[in-house]
LOLONU-355998 format. One line per field, with one value per residue (C-alpha): y, x, z; residue number from 1. Coordinates in steps of 0.25 Angstrom, whole numbers, plus 5000, padded with zeros to 4 digits. Example, Ala and Ser with C-alpha at 12.3 -4.5 7.8 and 13.67 -1.06 7.14 Angstrom:
BEGIN
yy: [4982:4996]
xx: [5049:5055]
zz: [5031:5029]
pos: [1:2]
END
This chain:
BEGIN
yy: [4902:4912:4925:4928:4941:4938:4939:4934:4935:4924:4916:4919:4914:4901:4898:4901:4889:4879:4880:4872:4881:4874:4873:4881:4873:4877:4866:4863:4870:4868:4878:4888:4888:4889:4900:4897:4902:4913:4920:4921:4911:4924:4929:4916:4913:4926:4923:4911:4918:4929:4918:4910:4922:4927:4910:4913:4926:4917:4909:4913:4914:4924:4933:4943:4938:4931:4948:4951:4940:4945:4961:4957:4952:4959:4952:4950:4960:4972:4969:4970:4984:4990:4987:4993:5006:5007:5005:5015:5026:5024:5025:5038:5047:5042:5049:5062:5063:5058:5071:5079:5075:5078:5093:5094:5091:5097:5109:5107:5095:5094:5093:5083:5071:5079:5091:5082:5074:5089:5097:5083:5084:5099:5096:5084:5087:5072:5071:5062:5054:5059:5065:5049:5059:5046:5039:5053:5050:5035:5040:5049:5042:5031:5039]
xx: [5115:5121:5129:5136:5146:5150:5134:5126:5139:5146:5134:5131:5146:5145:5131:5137:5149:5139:5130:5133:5128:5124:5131:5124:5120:5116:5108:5101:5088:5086:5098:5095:5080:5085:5088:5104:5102:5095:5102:5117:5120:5122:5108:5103:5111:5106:5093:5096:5103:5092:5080:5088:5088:5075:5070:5079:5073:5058:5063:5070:5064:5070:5064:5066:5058:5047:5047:5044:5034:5027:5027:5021:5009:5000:4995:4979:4982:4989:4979:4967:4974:4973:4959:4956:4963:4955:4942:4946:4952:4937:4929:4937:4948:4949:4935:4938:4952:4943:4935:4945:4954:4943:4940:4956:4955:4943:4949:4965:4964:4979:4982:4994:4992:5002:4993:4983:4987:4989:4976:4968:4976:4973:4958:4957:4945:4944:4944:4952:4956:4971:4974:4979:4987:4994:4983:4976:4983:4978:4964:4962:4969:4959:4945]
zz: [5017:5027:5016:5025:5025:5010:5007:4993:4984:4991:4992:4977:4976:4983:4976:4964:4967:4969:4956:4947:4935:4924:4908:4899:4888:4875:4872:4886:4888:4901:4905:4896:4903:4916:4925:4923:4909:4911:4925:4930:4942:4949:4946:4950:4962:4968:4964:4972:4985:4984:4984:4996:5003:5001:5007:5018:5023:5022:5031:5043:5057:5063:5075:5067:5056:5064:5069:5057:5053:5066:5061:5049:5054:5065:5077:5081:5090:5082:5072:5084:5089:5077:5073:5086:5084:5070:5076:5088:5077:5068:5081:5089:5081:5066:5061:5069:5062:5049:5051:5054:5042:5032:5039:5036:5022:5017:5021:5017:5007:5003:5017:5020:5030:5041:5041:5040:5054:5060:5055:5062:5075:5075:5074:5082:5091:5097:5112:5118:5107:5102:5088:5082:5072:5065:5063:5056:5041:5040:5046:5037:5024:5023:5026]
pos: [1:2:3:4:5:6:7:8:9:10:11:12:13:14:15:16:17:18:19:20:21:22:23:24:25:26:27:28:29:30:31:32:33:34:35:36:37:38:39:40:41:42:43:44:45:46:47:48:49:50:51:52:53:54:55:56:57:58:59:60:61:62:63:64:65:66:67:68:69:70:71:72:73:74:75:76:77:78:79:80:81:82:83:84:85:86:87:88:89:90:91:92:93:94:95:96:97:98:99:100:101:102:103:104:105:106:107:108:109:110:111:112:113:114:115:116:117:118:119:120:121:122:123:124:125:126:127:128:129:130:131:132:133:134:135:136:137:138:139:140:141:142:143]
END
């Protein structure tokens, strides 16, 4: 159901319009077990509209939802690059910056990450492989 520019109340209103809500009867357990008894039709018709809406959103095929479908998941291809680049950092850069992060920190243990990033690229002493300064934090998190 389209909400249109009057939104959730109006359809809460025209929901509301074609319930029949039921009696309540003193004597009839069944009512008094069910969820009429125990909510307000307003609770449950937004319970209602809200569970509809949330189905509604499951469901559509949009471009813009296959978009997203397609973000969440990485292709062979990503997932290929990026072992690669972790194999390169292990075998070239990361044990230098390794090294070099632990010199830093033996000597200034309170140091923050910036300085950190900046005391490395100062010391870098690699040859032809650039300083990957925003890959030094991550490197040096997990060592």
């Amino acid at each position: 159901m389209f909400l249109g520019k009057d939104g959730l109340p109006r359809v809460i209103e025209k929901l509301k319009a074609r319930i029949a809500e039921p009696v309540p009867d003193p004597n009839d357990d069944a009512y008094w077990e069910s969820d009429w008894a125990l909510c307000s039709t307003e609770k449950l018709i937004a319970g209602l509209v809200s569970t509809a809406a949330r189905l509604g959103t499951l469901l559509i095929d949009t471009p813009t939802r296959q978009a997203l479908d397609l973000r969440r998941t990485a292709s062979p291809r990503g997932k290929k690059s990026a072992e690669n680049r972790r194999i390169e950092a292990e075998e070239t850069w990361r044990p230098h910056a390794l090294k070099l992060a632990k010199e830093v920190r033996k000597n200034q243990p309170a140091i923050t990450q910036g300085d950190l990033t900046y005391e490395i690229k100062q010391r870098w002493k690699l040859k032809g492989i650039h300083c990957p300064e925003t890959q030094l934090i991550p490197a040096a998190k997990y060592q």
